[in-house]
C-alpha positions in Angstrom: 0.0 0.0 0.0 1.3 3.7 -0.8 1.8 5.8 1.8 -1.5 8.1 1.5 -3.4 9.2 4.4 -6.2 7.6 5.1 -9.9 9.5 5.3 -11.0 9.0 8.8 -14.3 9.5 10.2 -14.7 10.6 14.0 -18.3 9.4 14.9 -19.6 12.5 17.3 -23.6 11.4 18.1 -24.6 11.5 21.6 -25.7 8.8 24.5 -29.2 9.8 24.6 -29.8 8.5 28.1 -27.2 7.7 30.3 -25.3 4.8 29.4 -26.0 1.3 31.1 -22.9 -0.1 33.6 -22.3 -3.4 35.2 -22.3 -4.5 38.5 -18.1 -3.8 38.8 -19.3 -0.1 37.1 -21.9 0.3 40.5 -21.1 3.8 42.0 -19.7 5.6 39.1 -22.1 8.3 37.3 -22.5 7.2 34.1 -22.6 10.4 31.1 -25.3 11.3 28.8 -25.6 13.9 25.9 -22.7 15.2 24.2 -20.1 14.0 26.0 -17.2 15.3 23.5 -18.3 18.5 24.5 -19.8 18.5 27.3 -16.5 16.8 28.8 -13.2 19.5 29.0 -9.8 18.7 29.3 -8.1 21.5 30.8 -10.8 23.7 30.3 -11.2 22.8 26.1 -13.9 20.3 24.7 -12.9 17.1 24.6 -13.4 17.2 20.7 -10.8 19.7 20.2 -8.1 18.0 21.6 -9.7 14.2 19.8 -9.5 16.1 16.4 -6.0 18.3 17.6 -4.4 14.4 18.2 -6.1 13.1 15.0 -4.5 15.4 12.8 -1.0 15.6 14.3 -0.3 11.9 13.6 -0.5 13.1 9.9 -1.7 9.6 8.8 -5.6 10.6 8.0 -6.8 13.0 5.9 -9.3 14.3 5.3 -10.9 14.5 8.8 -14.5 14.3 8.7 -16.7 14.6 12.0 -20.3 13.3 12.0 -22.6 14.9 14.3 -25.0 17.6 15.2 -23.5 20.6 13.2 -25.0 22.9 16.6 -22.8 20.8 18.9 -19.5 21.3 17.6 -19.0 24.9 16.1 -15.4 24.7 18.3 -14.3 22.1 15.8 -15.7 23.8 12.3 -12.8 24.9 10.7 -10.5 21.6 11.6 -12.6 19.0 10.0 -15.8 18.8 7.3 -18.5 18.5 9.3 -20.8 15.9 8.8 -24.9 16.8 9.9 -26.0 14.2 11.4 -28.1 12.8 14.7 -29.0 9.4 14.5 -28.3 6.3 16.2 -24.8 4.8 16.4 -25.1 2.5 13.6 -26.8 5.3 11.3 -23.4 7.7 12.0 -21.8 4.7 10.6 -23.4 4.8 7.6 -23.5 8.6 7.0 -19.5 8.2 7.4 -19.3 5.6 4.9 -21.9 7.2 2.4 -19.9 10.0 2.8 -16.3 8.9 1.7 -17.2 6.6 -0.8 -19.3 9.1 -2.6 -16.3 11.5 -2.0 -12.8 8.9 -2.1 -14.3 5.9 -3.7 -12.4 3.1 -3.6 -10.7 4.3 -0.4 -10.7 3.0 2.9 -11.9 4.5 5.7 -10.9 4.7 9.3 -13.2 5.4 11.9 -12.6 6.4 15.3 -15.2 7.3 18.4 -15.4 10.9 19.7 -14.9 9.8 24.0 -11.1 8.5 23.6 -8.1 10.2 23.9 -5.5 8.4 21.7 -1.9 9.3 22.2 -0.7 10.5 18.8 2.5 8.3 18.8 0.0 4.9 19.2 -2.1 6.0 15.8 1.2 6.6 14.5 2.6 2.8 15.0 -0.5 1.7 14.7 -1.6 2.7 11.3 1.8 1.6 10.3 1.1 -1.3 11.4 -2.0 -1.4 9.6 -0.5 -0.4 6.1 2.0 -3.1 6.7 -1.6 -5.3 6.8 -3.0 -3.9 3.8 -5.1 -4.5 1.8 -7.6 -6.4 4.3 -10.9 -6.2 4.7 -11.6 -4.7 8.1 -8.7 -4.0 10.6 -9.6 -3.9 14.2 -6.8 -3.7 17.0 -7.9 -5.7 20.6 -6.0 -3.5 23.3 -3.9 -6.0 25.5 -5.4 -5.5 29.9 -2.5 -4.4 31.5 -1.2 -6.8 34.1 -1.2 -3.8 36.2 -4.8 -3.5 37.1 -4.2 0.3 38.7 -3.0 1.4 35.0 -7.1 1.3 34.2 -7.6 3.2 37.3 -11.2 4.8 36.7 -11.8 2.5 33.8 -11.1 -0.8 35.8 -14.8 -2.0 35.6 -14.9 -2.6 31.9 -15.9 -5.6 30.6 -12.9 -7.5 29.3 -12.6 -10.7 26.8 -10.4 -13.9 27.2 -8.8 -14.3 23.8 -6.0 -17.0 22.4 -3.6 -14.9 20.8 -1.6 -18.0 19.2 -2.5 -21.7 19.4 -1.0 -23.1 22.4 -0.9 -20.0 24.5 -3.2 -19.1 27.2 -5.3 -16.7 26.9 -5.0 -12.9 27.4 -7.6 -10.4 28.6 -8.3 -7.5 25.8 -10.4 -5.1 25.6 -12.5 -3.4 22.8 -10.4 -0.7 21.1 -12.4 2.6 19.2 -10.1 3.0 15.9 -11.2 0.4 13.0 -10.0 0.9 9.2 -12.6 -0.9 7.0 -12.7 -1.4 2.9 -17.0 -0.1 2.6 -17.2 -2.4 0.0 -16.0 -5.4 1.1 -18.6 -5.3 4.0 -22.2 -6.3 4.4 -23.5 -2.5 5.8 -26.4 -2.7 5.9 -26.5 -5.5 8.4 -23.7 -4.1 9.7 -25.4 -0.8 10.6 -28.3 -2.8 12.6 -25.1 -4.7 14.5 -23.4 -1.5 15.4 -26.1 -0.5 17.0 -26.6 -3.5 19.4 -23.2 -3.6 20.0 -23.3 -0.1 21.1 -26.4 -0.3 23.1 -24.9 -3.4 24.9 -20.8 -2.2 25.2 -20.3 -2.8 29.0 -21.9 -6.0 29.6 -20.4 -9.2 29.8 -20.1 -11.0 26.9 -23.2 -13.7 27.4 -25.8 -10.8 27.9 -24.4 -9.2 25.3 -24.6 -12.7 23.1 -28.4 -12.7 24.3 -29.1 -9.0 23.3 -27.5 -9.3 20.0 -28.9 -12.7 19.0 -32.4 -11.5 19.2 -31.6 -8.1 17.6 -30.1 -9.1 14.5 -32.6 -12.4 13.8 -35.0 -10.0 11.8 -32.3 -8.1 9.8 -30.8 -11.3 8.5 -34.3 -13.3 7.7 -35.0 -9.8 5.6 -31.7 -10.4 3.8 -32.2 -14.2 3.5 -35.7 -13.1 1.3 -33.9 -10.5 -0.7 -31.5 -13.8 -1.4 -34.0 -16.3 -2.2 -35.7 -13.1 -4.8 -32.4 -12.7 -6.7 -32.3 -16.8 -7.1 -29.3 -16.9 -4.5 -29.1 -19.8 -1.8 -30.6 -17.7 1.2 -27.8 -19.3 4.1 -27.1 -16.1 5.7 -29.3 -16.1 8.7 -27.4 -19.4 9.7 -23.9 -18.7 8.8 -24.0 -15.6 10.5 -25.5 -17.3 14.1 -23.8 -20.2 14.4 -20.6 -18.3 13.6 -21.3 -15.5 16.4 -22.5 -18.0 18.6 -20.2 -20.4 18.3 -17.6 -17.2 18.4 -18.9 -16.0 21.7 -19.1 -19.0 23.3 -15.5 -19.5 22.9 -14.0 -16.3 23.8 -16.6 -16.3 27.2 -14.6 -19.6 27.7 -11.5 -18.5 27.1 -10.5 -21.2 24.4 -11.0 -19.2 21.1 -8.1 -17.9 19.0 -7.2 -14.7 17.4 -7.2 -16.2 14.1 -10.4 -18.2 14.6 -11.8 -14.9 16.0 -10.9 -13.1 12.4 -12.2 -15.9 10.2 -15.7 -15.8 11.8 -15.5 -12.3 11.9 -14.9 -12.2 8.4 -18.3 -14.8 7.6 -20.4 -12.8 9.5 -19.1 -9.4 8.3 -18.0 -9.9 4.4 -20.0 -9.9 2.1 -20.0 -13.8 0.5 -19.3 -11.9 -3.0 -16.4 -10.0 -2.1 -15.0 -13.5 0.0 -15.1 -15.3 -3.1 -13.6 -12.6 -5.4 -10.6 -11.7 -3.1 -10.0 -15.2 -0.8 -6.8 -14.0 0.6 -8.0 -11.0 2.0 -8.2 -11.2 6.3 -10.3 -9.8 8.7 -7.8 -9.1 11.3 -8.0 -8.4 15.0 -4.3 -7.5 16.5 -3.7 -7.7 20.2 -1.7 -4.4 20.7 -0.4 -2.2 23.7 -2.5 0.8 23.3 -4.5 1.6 26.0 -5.8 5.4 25.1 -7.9 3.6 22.7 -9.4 0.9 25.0 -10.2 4.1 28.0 -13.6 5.7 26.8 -15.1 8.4 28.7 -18.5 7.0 29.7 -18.7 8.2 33.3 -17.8 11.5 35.4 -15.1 9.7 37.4 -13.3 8.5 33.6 -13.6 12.1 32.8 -11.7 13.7 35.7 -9.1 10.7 35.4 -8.3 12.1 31.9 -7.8 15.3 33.5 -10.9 16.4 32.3 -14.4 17.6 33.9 -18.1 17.9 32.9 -19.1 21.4 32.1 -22.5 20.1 30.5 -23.2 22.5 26.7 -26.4 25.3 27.3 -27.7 24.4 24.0 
C-alpha cells in the first residue's frame, strides 16, 4: 500500500440516556448527551483535543466529524462536518456514504469521539495497519494491562479472554475505538443494525451481550435471506452468521478461542459472500496491541476527571 493518508471518520452522536454499567461499574455516574463537549480537558472540549491528536499523527486525511453541526461549532474549521443525529449505527453509515461518494475506492478509518488516543500509538499503529493492507476490516484488541491500577477509573470494563496464538493461554483485551474498514467489502447494511446493538450493549459481559444481540439481529438477516431467495441466491445467511457468532462468543466467554479463529468468523459474519469469493486471501484481522488510550472511553464522570478532564455540561 502507498503511503497516502487515510480519510478517517470521528463518529460524534450522543448517548441519549445515560449509558448502562455493570455490576463492577456500581457507584460511578454514568454520562449522557454530548459527552465530546460537554467533557473538558483542561478547560477545552474534549473534541478539540480528539481532532487536535487526529491530525497531528499526519496519517488521516481528510478529517471528517459526524454529528449535530449545533454541537461542535469549536471544531468547524478543523474537519468537514458531517450533519448528522442518528443512532450509532446510522453515523456509521453517513460516514461511509460520505467517503465513498467522495474517495471511492478508499478506505476509511473510523474512530469514536470519547477516547483520547496518544498521537504516537495512531502513529505505530496505522503503520502497522498499512503493513496489513489491503484487508478487509482491521480492528486492534488493546492488551489489559497486568497492572490492574494502569485502568484506574476505567477498571470495571468488561474484558474478553482471547488466544492470541495456538497453544498459549489466553489474554484479557479489551475493545479498542479506531477500526480501518474497505466499505465495500462489507455487508453495511447489516452491519449498521449490529453497530447499533453492539453499542447499546458495550459494558456488559459478553453472554448478555450474546443474548441481546442474538435476538436483535434475527430479523435483519431473515430480511436479507428473502432478498436472497428473490435474486435466485441460496438464502444461508441467517445461519452462517449465528452459528458463527454464537459459536464465536461462546469461545471467547470460555477463554478457548483464537485470534485467528476470531478473524475468520469475523470475516463470515461481516464480508460480504461476494467479495469472499472474489478476493480469498484477503483477512479480517483483529491485532492484540499495547494501546490503552484507545481501550479508556469516557462514559462516566469519574473516567472524565481521570483524563484530566471535567463535565461542564453545553447550554444548547
Amino acid at each position: 500500500m502507498d503511503g497516502t493518508t487515510i480519510p478517517i471518520v470521528i463518529l460524534g452522536g450522543s448517548d441519549r440516556r445515560p449509558v448502562a454499567l455493570p455490576e463492577s461499574g456500581r457507584g460511578a455516574h454514568p454520562l449522557s448527551g454530548f459527552k465530546a463537549v460537554d467533557v473538558r480537558i483542561e478547560g477545552r472540549p474534549l473534541i478539540l483535543v480528539v481532532v487536535e491528536r487526529v491530525r497531528a499523527a499526519g496519517e488521516f486525511a481528510p478529517v471528517y466529524l459526524v454529528g449535530p453541526a449545533r454541537a461542535y461549532d469549536c471544531v468547524r474549521e478543523l474537519v468537514t462536518l458531517v450533519d448528522a443525529d442518528g443512532s450509532f449505527g446510522q453515523n456509521v453509515r453517513t460516514g461511509f456514504d460520505t467517503v465513498r461518494a467522495a474517495h471511492p475506492g478508499r478506505p476509511v478509518a473510523f474512530l469514536t469521539c470519547d477516547v483520547l488516543p496518544e498521537v504516537e500509538t495512531l502513529r505505530r499503529l496505522i503503520g502497522d495497519y498499512r503493513r496489513a493492507a489491503p484487508c478487509d476490516l482491521w480492528f486492534p484488541l488493546i492488551a489489559q494491562p497486568a497492572d490492574l491500577d494502569l485502568l484506574g477509573a476505567s477498571a470495571w470494563k468488561p474484558a474478553y479472554r482471547l488466544v492470541p496464538e495456538p497453544g498459549r493461554p489466553p489474554v484479557r483485551v479489551l475493545p479498542g475505538h479506531l477500526a480501518v474498514a474497505d466499505p465495500e467489502a462489507l455487508r453495511r447494511s447489516f452491519i449498521y443494525r449490529l453497530f447499533d446493538l453492539a453499542y447499546r450493549t458495550r459494558n456488559r459481559p459478553i453472554h448478555d451481550r450474546r443474548t441481546v444481540m442474538v435476538r436483535g439481529i434475527v430479523l435483519a438477516l431473515l430480511y436479507q435471506d428473502l432478498l436472497h431467495l428473490c435474486s435466485l441466491r441460496m438464502p444461508s445467511l441467517t445461519w452462517s452468521v449465528l452459528w458463527s457468532g454464537i459459536s464465536a462468543a461462546r469461545g471467547v466467554r470460555a477463554g478457548r478461542t483464537t485470534r485467528s479463529e476470531l478473524e475468520d468468523a469475523a470475516r463470515r459474519i461481516l464480508v460480504n459472500h461476494r467479495h469472499r469469493r472474489r478476493h480469498p486471501q484477503r483477512r479480517v484481522l483483529l491485532p492484540i496491541v499495547d494501546a490503552l488510550s484507545l481501550a479508556l472511553d469516557i462514559d462516566t464522570e469519574e473516567e472524565a476527571r481521570a483524563a484530566g478532564g471535567d463535565v461542564v455540561p453545553r447550554s444548547a
